[in-house]
PDB file of N, CA, C and O in Angstrom, chain B, residues numbered from 101:
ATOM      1  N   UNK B 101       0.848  -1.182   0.000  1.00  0.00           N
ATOM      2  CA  UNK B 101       0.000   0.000   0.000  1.00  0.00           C
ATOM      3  C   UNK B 101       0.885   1.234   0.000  1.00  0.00           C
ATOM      4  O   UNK B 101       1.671   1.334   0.942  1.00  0.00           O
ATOM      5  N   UNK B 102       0.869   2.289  -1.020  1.00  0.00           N
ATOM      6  CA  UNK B 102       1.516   3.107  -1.315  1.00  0.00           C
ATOM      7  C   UNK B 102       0.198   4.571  -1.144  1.00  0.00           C
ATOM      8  O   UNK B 102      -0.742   4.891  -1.870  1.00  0.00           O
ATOM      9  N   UNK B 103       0.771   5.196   0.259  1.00  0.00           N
ATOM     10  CA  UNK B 103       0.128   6.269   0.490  1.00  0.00           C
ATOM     11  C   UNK B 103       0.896   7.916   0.243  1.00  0.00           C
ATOM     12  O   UNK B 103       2.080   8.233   0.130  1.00  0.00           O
ATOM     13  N   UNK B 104      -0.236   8.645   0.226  1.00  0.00           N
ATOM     14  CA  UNK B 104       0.703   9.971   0.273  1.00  0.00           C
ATOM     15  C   UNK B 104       1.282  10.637   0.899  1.00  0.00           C
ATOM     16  O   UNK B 104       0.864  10.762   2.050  1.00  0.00           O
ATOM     17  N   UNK B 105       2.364  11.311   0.560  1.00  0.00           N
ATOM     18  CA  UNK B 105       3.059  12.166   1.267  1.00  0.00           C
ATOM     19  C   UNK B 105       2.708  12.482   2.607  1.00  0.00           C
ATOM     20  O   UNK B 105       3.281  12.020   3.593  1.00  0.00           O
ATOM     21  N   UNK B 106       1.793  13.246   2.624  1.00  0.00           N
ATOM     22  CA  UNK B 106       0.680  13.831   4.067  1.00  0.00           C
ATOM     23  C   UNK B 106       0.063  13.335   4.278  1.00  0.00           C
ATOM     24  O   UNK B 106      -1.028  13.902   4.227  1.00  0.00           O
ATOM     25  N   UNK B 107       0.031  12.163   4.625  1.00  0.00           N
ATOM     26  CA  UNK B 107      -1.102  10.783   4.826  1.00  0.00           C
ATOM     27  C   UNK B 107      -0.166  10.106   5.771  1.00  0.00           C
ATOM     28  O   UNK B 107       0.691   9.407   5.230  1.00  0.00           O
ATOM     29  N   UNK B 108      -0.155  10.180   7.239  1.00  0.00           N
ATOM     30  CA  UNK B 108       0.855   8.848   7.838  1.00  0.00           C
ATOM     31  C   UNK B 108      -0.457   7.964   8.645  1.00  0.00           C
ATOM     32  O   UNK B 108      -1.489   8.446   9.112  1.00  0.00           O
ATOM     33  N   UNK B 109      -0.143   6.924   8.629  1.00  0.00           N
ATOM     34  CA  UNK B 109      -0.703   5.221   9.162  1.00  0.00           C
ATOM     35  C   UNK B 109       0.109   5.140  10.820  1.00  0.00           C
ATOM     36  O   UNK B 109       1.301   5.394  10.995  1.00  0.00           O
ATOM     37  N   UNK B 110      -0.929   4.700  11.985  1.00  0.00           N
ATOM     38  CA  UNK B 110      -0.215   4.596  13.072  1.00  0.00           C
ATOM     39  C   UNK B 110      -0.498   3.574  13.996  1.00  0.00           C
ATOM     40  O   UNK B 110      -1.693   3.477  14.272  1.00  0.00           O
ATOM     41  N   UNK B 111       0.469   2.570  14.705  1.00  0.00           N
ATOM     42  CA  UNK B 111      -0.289   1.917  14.975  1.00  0.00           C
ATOM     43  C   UNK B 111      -1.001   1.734  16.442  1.00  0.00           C
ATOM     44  O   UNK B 111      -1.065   0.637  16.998  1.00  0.00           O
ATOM     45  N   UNK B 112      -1.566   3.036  17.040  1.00  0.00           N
ATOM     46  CA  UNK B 112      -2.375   3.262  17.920  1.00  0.00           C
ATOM     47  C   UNK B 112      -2.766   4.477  17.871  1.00  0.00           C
ATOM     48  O   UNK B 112      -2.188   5.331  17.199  1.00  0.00           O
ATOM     49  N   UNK B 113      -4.110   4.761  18.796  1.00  0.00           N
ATOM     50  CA  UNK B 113      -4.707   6.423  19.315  1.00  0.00           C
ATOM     51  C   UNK B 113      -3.329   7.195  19.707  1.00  0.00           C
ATOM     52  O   UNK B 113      -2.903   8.101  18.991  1.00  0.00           O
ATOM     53  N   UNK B 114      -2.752   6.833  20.731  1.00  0.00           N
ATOM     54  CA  UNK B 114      -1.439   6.992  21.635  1.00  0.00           C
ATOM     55  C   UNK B 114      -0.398   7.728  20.497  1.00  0.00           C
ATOM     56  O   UNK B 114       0.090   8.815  20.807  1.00  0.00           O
ATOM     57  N   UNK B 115      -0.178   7.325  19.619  1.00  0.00           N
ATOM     58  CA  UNK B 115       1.331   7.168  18.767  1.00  0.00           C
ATOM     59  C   UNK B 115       0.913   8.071  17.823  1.00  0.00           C
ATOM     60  O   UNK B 115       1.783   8.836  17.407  1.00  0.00           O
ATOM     61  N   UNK B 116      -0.913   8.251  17.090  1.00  0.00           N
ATOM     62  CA  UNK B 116      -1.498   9.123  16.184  1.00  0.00           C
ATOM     63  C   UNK B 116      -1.607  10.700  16.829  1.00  0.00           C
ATOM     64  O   UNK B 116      -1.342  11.799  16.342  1.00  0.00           O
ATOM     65  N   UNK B 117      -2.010  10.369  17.864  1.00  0.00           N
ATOM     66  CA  UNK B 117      -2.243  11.737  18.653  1.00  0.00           C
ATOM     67  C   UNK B 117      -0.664  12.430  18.885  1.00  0.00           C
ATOM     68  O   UNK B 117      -0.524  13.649  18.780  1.00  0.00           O
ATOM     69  N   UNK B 118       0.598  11.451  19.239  1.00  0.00           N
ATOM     70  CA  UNK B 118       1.446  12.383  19.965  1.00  0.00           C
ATOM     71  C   UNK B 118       2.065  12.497  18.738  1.00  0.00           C
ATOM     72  O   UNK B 118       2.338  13.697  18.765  1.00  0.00           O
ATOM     73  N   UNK B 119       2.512  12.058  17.593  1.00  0.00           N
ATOM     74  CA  UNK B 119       2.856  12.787  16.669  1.00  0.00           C
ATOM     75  C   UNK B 119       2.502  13.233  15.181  1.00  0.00           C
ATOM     76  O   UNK B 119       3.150  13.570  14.190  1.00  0.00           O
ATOM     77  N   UNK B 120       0.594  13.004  15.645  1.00  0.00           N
ATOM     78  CA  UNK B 120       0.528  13.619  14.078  1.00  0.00           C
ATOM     79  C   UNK B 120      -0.480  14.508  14.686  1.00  0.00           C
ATOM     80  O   UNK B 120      -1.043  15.130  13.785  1.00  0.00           O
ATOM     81  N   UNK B 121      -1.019  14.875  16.068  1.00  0.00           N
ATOM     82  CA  UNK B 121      -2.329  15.834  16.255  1.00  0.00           C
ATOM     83  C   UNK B 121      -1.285  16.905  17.555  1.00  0.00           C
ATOM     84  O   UNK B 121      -1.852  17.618  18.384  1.00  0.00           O
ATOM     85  N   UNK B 122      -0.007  16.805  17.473  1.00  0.00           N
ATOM     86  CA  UNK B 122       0.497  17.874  18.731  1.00  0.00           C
ATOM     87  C   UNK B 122      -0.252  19.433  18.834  1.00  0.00           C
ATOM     88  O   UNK B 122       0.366  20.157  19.615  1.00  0.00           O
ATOM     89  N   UNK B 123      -1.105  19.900  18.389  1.00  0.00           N
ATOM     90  CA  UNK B 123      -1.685  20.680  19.297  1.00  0.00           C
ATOM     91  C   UNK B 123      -2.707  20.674  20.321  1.00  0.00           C
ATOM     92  O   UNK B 123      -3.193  21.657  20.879  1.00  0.00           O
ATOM     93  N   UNK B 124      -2.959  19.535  20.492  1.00  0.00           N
ATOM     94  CA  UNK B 124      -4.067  18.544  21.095  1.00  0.00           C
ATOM     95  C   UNK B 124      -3.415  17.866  22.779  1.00  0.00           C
ATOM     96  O   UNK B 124      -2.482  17.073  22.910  1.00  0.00           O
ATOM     97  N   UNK B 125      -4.045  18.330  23.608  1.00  0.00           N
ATOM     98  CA  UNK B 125      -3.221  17.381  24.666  1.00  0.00           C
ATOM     99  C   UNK B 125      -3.594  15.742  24.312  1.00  0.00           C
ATOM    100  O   UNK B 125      -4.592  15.190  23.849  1.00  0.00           O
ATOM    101  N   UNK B 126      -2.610  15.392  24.657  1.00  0.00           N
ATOM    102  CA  UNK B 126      -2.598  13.465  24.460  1.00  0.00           C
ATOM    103  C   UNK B 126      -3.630  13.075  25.177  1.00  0.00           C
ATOM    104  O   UNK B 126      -4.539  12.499  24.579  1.00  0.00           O
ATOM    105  N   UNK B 127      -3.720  13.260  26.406  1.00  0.00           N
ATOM    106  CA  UNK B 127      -5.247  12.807  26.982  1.00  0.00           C
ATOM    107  C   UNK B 127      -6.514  12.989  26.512  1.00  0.00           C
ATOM    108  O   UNK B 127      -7.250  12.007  26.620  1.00  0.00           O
ATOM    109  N   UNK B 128      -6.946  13.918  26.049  1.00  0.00           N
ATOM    110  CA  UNK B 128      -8.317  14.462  25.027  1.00  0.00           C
ATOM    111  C   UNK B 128      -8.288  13.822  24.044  1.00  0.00           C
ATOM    112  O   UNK B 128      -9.214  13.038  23.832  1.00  0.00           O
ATOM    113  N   UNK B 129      -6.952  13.978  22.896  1.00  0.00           N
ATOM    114  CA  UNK B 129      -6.404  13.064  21.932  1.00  0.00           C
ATOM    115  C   UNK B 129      -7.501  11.214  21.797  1.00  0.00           C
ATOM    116  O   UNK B 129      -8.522  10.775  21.267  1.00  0.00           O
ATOM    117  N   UNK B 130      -6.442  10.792  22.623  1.00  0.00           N
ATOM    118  CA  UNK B 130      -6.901   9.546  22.866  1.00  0.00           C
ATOM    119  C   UNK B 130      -8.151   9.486  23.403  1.00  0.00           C
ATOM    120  O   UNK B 130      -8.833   8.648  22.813  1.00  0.00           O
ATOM    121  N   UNK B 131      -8.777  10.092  24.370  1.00  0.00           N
ATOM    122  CA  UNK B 131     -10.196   9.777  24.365  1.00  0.00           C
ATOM    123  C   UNK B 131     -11.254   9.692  23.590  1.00  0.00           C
ATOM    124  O   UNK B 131     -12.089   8.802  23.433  1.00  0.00           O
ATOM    125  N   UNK B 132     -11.016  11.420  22.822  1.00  0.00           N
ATOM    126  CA  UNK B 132     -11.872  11.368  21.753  1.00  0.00           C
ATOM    127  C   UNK B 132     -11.645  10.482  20.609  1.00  0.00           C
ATOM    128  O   UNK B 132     -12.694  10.440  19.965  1.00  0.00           O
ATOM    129  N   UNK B 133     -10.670   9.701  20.031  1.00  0.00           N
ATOM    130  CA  UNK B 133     -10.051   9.101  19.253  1.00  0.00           C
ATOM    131  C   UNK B 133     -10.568   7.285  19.521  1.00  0.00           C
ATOM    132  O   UNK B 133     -10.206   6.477  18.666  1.00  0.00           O
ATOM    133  N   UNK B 134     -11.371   6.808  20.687  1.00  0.00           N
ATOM    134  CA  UNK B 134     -11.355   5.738  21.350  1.00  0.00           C
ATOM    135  C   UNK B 134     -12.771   5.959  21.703  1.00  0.00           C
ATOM    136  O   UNK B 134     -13.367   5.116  22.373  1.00  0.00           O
ATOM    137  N   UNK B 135     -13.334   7.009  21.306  1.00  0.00           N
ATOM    138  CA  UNK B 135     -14.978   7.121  21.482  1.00  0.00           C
ATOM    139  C   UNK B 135     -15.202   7.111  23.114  1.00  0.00           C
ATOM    140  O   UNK B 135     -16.040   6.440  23.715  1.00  0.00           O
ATOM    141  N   UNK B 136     -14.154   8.107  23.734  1.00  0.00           N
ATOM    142  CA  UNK B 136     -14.185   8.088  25.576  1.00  0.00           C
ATOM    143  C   UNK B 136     -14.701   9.375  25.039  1.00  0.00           C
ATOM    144  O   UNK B 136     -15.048   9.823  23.947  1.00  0.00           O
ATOM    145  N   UNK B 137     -14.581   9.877  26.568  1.00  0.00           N
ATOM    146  CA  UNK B 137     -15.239  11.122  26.795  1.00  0.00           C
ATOM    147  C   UNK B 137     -13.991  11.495  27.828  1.00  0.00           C
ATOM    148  O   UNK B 137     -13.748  11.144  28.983  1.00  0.00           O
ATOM    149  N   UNK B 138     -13.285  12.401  26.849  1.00  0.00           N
ATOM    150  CA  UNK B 138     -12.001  12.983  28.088  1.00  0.00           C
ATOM    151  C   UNK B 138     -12.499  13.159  29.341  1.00  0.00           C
ATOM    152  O   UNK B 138     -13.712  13.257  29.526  1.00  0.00           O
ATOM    153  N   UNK B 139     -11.545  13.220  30.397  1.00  0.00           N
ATOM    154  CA  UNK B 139     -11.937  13.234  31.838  1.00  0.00           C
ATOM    155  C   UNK B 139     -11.331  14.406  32.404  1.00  0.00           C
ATOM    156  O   UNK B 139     -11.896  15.134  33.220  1.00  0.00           O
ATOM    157  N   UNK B 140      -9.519  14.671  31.703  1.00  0.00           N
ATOM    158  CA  UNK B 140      -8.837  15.428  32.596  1.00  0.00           C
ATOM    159  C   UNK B 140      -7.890  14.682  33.447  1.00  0.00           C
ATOM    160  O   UNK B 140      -7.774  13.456  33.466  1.00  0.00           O
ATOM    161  N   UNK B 141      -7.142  15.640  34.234  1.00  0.00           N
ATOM    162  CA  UNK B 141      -6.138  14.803  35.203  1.00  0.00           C
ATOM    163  C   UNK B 141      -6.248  15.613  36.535  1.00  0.00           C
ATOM    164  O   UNK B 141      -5.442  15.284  37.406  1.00  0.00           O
ATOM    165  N   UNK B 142      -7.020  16.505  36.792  1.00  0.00           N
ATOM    166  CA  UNK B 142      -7.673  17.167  38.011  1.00  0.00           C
ATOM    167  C   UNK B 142      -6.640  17.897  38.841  1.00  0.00           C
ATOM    168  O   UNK B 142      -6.628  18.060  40.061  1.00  0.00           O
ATOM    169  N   UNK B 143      -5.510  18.429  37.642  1.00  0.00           N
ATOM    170  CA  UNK B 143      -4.289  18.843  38.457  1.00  0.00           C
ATOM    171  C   UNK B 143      -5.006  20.284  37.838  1.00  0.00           C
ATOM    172  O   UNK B 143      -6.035  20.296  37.163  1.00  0.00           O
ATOM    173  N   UNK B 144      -4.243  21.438  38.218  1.00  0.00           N
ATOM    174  CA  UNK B 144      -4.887  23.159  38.321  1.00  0.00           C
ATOM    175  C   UNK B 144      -4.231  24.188  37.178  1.00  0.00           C
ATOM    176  O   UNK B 144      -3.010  24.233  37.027  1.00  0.00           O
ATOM    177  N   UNK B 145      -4.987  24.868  36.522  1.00  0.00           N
ATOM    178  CA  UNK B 145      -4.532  26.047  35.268  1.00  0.00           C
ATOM    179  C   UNK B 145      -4.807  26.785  35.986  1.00  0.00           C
ATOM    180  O   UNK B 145      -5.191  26.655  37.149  1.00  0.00           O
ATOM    181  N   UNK B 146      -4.560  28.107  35.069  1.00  0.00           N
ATOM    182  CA  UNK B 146      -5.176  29.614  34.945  1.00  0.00           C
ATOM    183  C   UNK B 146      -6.022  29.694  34.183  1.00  0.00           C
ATOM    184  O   UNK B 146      -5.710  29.267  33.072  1.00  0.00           O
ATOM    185  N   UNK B 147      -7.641  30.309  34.342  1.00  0.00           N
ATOM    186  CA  UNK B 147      -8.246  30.769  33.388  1.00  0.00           C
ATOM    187  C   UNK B 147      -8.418  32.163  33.299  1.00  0.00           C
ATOM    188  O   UNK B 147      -9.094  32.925  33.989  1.00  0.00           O
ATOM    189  N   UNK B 148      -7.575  32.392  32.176  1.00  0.00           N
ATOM    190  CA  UNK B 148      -7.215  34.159  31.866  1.00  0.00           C
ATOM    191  C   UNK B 148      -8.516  35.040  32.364  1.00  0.00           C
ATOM    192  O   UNK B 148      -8.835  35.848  33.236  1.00  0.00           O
ATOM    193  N   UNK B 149      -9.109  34.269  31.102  1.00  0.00           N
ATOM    194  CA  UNK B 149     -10.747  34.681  31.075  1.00  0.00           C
ATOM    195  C   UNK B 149     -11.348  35.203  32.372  1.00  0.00           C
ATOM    196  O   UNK B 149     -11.671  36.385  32.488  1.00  0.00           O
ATOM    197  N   UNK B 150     -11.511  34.201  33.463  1.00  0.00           N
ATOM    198  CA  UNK B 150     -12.238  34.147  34.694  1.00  0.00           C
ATOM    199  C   UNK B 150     -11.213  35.182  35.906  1.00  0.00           C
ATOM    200  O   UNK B 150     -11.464  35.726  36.981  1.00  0.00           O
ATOM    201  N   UNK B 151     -10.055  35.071  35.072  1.00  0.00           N
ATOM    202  CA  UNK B 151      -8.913  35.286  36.222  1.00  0.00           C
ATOM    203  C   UNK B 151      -8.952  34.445  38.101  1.00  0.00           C
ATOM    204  O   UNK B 151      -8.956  34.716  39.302  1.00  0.00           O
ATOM    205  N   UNK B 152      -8.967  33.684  37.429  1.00  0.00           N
ATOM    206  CA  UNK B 152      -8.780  32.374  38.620  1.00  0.00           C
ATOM    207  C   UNK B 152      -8.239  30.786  38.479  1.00  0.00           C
ATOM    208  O   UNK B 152      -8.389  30.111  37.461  1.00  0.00           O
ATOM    209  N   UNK B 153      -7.662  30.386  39.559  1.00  0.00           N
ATOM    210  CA  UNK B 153      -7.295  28.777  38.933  1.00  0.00           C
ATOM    211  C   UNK B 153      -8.308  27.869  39.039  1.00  0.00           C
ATOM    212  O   UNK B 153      -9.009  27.933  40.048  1.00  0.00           O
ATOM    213  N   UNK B 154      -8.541  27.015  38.194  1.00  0.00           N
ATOM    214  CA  UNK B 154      -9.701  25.944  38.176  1.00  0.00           C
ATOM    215  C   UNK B 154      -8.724  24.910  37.427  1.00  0.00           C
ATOM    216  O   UNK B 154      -7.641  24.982  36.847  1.00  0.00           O
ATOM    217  N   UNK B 155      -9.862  23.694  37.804  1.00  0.00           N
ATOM    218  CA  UNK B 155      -9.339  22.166  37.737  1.00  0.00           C
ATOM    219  C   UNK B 155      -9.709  21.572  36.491  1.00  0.00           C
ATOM    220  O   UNK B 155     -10.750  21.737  35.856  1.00  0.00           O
ATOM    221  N   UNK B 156      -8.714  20.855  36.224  1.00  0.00           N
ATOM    222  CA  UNK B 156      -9.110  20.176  34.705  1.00  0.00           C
ATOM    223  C   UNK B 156      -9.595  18.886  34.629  1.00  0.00           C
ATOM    224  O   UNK B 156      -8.889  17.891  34.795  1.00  0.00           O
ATOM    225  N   UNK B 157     -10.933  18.864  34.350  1.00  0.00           N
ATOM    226  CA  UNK B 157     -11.797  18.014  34.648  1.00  0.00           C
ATOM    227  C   UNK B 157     -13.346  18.420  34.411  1.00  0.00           C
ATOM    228  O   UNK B 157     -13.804  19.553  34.561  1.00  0.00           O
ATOM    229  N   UNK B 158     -14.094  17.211  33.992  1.00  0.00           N
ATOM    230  CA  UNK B 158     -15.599  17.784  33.393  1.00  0.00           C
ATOM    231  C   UNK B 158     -16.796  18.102  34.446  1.00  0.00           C
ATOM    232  O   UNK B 158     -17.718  18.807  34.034  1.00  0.00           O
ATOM    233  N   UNK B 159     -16.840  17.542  36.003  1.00  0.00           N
ATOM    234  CA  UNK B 159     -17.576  17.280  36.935  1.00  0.00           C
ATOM    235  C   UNK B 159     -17.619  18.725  36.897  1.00  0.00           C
ATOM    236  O   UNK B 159     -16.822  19.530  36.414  1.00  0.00           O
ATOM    237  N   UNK B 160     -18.947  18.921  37.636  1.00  0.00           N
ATOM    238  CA  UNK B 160     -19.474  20.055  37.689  1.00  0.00           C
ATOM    239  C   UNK B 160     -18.600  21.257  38.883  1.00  0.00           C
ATOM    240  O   UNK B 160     -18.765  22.477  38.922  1.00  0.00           O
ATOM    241  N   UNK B 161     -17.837  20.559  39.608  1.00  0.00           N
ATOM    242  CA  UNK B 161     -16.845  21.777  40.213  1.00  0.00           C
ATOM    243  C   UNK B 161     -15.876  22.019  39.379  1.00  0.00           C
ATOM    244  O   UNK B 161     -14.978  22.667  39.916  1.00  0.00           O
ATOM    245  N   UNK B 162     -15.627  21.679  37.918  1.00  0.00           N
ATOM    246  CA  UNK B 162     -14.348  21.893  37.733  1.00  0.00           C
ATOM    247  C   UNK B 162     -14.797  22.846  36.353  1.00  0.00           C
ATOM    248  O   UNK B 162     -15.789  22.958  35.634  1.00  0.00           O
ATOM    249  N   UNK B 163     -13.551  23.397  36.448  1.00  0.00           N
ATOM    250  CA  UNK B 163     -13.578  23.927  34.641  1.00  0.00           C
ATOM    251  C   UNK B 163     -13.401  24.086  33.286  1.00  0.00           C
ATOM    252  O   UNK B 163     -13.435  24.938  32.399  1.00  0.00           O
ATOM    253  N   UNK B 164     -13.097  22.327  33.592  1.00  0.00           N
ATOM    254  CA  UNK B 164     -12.973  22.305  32.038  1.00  0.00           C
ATOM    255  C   UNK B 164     -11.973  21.609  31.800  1.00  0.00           C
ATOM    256  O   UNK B 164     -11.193  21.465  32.742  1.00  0.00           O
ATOM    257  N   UNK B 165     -11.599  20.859  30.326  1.00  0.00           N
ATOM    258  CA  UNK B 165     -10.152  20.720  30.359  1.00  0.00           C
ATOM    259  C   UNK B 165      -9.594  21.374  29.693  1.00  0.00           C
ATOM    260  O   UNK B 165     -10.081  22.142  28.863  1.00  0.00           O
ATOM    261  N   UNK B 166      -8.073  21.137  30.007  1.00  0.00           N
ATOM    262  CA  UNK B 166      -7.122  22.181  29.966  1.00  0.00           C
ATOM    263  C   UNK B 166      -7.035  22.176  28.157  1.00  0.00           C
ATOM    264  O   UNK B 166      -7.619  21.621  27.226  1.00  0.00           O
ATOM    265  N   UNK B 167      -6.079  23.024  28.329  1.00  0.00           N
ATOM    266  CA  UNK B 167      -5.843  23.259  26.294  1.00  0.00           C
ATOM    267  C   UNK B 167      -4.695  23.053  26.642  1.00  0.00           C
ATOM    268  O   UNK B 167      -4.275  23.345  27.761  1.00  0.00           O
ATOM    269  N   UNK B 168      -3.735  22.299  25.368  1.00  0.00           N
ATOM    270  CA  UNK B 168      -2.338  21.699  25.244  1.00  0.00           C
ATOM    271  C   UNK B 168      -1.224  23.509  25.802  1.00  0.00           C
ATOM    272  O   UNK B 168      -0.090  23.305  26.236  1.00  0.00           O
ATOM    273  N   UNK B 169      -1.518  24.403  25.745  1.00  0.00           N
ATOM    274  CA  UNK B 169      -0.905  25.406  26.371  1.00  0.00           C
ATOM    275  C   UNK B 169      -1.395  25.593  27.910  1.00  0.00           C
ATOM    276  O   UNK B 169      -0.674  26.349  28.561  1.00  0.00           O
ATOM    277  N   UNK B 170      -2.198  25.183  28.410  1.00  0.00           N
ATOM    278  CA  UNK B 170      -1.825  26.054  29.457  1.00  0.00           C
ATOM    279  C   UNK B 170      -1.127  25.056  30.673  1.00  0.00           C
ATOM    280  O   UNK B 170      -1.196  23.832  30.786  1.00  0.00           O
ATOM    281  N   UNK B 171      -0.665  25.725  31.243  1.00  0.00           N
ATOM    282  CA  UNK B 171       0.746  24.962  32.168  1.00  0.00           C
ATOM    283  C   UNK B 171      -0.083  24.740  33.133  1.00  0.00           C
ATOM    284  O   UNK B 171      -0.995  25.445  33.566  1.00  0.00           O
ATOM    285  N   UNK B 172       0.416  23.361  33.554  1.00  0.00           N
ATOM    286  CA  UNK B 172      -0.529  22.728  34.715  1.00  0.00           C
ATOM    287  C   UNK B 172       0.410  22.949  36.354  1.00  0.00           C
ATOM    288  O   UNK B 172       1.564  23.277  36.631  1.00  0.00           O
ATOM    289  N   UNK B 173      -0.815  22.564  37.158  1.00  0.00           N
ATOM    290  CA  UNK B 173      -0.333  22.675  38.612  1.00  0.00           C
ATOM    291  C   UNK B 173      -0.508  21.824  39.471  1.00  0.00           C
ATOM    292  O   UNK B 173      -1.655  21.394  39.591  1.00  0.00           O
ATOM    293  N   UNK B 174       0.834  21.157  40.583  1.00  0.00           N
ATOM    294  CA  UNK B 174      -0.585  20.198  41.177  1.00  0.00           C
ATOM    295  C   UNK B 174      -1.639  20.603  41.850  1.00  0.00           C
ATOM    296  O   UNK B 174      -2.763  20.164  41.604  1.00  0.00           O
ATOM    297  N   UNK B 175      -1.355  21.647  42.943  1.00  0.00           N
ATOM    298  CA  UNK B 175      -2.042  22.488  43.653  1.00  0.00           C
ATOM    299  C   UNK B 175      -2.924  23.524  43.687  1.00  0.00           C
ATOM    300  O   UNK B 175      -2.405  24.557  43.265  1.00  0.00           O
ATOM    301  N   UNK B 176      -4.174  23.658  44.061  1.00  0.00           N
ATOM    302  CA  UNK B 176      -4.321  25.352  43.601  1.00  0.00           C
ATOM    303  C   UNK B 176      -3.557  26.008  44.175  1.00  0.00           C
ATOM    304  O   UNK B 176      -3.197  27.077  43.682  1.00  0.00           O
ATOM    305  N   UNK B 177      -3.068  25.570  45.405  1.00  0.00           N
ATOM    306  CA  UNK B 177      -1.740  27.252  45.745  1.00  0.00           C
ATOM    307  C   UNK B 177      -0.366  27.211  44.705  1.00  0.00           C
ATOM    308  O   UNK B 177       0.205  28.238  44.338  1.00  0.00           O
ATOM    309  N   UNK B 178      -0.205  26.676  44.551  1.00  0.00           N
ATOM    310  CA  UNK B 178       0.551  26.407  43.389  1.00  0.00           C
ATOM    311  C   UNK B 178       0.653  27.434  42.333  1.00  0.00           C
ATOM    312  O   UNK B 178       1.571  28.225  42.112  1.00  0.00           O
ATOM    313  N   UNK B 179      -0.467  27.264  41.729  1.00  0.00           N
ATOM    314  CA  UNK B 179      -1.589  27.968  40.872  1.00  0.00           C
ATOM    315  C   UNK B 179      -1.506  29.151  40.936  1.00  0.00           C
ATOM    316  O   UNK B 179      -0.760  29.710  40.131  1.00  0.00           O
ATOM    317  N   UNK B 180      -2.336  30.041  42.038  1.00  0.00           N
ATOM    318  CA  UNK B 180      -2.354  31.173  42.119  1.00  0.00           C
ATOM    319  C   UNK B 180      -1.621  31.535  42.664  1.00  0.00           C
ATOM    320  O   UNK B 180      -1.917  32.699  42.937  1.00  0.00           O
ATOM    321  N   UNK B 181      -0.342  31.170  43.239  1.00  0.00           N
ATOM    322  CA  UNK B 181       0.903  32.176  43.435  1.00  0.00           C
ATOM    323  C   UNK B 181       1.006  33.290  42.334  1.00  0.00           C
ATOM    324  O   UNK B 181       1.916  34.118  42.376  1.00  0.00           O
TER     325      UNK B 181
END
């Protein structure tokens, strides 16, 4: 099988996501890719927007998950230092 140029074959979610979707965090990546429903890793961002730290994660205390930029924390004090 002879594919094109800009066409690569991979052989997992894992291996497709980390080097053919890098603006994508790998966790979202693979979920959505595996018919999950991302979860998050419940460690802490900044949301510019809100100007506050919130947790990355879908449950209703949290805000969301993170985007492949924003730098994670374990802590909220961490966080809002």
């Amino acid at each position: 099988l002879v594919l094109p140029d800009q066409l690569s074959l991979f052989d997992n979610a894992a291996e497709c996501c980390r080097k053919g979707l890098p603006w994508m965090r790998e966790i979202v990546c693979e979920a959505l890719s595996t018919g999950q429903t991302p979860i998050g890793t419940r460690m802490w961002y900044v949301d510019w927007e809100r100007e506050r730290c919130i947790q990355d994660c879908v449950e209703d205390e949290c805000g969301g998950i993170a985007n492949v930029w924003d730098y994670m924390y374990d802590d909220i004090k961490k966080c809002c230092d």
